[in-house]
N, C-alpha and C positions, 0 to 999 in steps of 0.2 A: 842493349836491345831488350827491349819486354821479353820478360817468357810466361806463357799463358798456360794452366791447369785445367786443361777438359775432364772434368771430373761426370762417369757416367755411372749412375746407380742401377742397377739388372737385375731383375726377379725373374728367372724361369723363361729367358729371352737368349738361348745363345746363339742362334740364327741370324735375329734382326741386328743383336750386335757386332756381327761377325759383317753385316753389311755397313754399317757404322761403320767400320774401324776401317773395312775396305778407304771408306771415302778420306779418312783422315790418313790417313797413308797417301793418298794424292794431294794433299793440299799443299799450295803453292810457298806459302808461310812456313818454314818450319821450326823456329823454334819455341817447341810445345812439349807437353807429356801428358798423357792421357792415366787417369785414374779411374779403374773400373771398381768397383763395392760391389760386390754381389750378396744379397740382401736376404738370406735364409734361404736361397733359393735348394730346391729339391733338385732341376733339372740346371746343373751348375755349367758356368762360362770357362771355366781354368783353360780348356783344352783350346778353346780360340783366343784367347788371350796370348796362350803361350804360341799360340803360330806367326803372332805377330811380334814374337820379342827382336825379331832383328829386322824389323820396318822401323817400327817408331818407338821411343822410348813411352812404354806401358808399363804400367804396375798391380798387380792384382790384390783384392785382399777381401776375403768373408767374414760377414757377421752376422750375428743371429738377425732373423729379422723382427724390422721396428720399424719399419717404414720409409720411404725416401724422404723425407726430410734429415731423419737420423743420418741415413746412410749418405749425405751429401755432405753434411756434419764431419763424418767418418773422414770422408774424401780432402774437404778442409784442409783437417789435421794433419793429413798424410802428403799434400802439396805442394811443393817448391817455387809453384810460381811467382810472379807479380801479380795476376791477374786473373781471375778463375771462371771459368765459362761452364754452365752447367749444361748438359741435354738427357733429352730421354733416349732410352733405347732405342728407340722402335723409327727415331729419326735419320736422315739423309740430308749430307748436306753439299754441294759445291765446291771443288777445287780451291776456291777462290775466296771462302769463305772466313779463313783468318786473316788473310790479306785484308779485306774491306773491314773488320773489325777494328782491327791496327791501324789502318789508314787512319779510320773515324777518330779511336784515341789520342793521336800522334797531330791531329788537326785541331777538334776540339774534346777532351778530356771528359770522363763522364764516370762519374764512380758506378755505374749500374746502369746496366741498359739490357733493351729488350729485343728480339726480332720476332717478325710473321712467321705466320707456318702456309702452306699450302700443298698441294695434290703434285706428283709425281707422275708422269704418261705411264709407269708401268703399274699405278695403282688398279685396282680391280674396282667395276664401274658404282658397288655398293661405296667400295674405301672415298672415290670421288664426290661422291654424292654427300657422303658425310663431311667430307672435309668444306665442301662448297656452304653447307647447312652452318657448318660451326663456324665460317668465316663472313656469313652473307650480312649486310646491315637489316635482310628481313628478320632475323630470325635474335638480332640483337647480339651476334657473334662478333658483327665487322668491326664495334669500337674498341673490341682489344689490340686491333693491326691499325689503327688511326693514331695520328702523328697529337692530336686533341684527344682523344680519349672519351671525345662530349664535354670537351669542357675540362675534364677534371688532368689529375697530373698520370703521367704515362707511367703502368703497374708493371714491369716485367713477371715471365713469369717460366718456370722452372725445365717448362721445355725447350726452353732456346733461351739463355739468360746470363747475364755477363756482370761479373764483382771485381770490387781491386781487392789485395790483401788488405788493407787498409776496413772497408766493409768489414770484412769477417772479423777482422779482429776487433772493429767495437762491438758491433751486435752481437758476435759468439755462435752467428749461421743461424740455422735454425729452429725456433724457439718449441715449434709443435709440428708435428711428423705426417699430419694426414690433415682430412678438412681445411682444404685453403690455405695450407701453409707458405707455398710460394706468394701470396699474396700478401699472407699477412707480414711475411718476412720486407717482404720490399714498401708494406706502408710503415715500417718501422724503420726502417732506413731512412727512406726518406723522410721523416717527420725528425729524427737522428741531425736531418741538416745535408744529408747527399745529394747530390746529382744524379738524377734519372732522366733516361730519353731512351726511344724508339731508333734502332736504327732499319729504317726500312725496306736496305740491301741487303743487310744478313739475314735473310731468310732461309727456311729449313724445311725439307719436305716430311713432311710429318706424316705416319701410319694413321692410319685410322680404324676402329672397330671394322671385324668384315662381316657385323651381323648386327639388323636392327636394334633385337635383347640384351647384344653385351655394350650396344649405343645407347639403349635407354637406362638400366643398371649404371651404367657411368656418370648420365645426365641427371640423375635422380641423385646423384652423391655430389655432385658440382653444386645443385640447387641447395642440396643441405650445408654444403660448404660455404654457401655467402651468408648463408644464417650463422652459421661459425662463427666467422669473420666479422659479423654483428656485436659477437657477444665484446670482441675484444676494441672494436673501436665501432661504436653507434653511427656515428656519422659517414662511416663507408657506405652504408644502407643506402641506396640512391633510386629514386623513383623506377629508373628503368630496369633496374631488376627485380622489379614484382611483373615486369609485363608479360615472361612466362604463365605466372601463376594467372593472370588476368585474364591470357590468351583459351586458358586449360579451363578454366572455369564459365567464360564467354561461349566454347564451340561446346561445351555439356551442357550447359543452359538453351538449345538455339530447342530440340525437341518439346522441351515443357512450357517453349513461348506459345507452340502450336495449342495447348490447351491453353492457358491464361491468355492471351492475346496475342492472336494471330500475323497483324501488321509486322508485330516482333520479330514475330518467327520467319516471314517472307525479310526481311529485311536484314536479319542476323546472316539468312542463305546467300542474301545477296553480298554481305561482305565477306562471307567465306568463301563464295566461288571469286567474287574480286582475288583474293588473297590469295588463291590457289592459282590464280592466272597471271597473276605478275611474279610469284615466286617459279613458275614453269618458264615466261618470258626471261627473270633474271639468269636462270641457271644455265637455260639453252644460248644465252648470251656469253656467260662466264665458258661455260663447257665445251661450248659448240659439239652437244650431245643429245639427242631427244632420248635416249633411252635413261644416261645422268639426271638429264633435268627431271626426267617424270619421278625417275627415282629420289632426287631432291626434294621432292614435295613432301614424300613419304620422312624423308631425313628430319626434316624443317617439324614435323608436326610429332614425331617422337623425340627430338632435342626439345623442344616446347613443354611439349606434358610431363617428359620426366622431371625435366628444371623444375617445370611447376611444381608437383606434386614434389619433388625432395622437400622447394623452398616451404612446402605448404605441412609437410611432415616436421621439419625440425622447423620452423616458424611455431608450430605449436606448441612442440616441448618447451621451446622456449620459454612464452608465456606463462607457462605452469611451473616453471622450474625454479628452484631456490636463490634469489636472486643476489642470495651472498656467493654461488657458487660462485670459485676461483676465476672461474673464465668469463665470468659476465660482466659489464659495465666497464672494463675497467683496461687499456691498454697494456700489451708486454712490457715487462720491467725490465732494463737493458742492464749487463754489468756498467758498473762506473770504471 
């Protein structure tokens, strides 16, 4: 029988992880072991870990911090699995949740795979609204939970995300520890020659920011993250992710149309209040909430502009930057 390595990396979370662990203590599947890294943290987990020693087979262990990519790294190494399944902290997930995972491999095999996140009824109506925003197809969220991708091949990504040992041991985990590292790690696999897919029953209810500022601070490090992800493989760069930056510079542009020309300006209004009326019709659809939705709207347009402005911050540096640096042009270099 497979045995699978939930390997969870914790900064300063031992709350949200203590609700984590609750859930994998229920799950129907059980042969698993949970690997928590805790990651420099100041406000440490040891003491909910150790509550859970005689539920499930857990293991604890600190190290200085470097970031979750490192700290996944860490987990790796410390693993016995077959199979190694990453999450975040701050995630919840279903009883039933290894079960459909194991089904999927045991049907058809998948060296890497990804699942959705979405809202929880006990989240608070700001966590929903964010969640709604970063999963909506208005906002350019929804083709990371799409079976297509737009087209392109399906990225897993580090808060719900599933490896064989096999993975780890050609790539070596992961290569760089912050700015898009989960991405960059799974276009290097698969370019390696792996199997990746979407499974899109395992899904995880995922935390979300409970405050606009520490949403847009996140979404402004996401935007500089795909310019990252640029430097190491150019052709990840895909039209639809400038449409933050387009969006962020389109709704600053609409007042200075009033002076240069006016049609502009009546006409920019008109597709901003458009915009604003179908992202309120989608949410109050998704949510069946009018206070969510209205608050969506709010979510949608600070995920936007910080994206933008990251992409539009390290898009710059970019340009200027020395073009032999280590990280540019040129994809990760796998051991042989």
């Amino acid at each position: 029988m497979r045995k699978y390595s939930i390997i969870i990396p914790v900064y300063n979370r031992p709350d949200e992880l203590k609700e984590l662990l609750d859930c994998l203590e229920q799950q129907t599947f059980k042969n698993f072991e949970v690997i928590i890294i805790e990651d420099g943290s100041v406000v440490k987990s040891e003491d909910v870990v150790q509550s859970f020693q005689e539920k499930i087979d857990i293991q604890y262990f600190f190290k200085i911090n470097g970031g979750q990519g490192f700290a996944r790294n860490t987990g790796f190494e410390k693993s016995s699995g077959d199979y190694f399944i990453l999450l975040d902290s701050d995630a919840l997930v279903e009883p039933e949740y290894l079960a459909i995972v194991n089904e999927k491999l045991d049907s058809d095999y998948i060296d890497l795979y990804g699942g959705p996140d979405t809202d929880h009824p006990s989240f608070s109506p700001i966590q929903k609204a964010i969640s709604y925003s970063m999963t909506s197809v208005f906002t350019t969220g929804g083709i990371r939970g799409k079976k297509n991708n737009m087209g392109g091949t399906f990225h897993p990504r580090s808060f719900n995300m599933g490896l064989s040992r096999k993975v780890w041991e050609v790539t070596r985990g992961f290569q760089t520890s912050r700015m898009g590292e989960d991405i960059l790690f799974s276009i290097g696999a698969i370019r390696l020659g792996f199997r990746s897919a979407l499974i899109p029953e395992a899904f995880i209810y995922h935390k979300r920011r409970t405050k606009f500022a520490q949403f847009f601070k996140q979404l402004k490090f996401f935007g500089r993250a795909r310019i990252n992800i640029a430097r190491f493989y150019p052709d990840e760069l895909k039209l639809v992710h400038t449409f933050p930056l387009l969006f962020t510079i389109g709704v600053c542009s609409i007042p200075f149309w009033l002076l240069i020309f006016k049609p502009f300006f009546y006409l920019g209004l008109a597709g901003l209040a458009t915009y604003i009326i179908l992202l309120f019709i989608d949410a109050l659809r998704i949510t069946k909430s009018a206070e969510v939705a209205f608050l969506g709207i709010a979510a949608a347009f600070v995920q936007l502009f910080g994206y933008g402005i990251g992409f539009l911050q390290e898009g710059w540096t970019r340009i200027w930057e020395n073009k032999s640096h280590r990280e540019t042009g040129a994809a990760i270099e796998y051991p042989s």
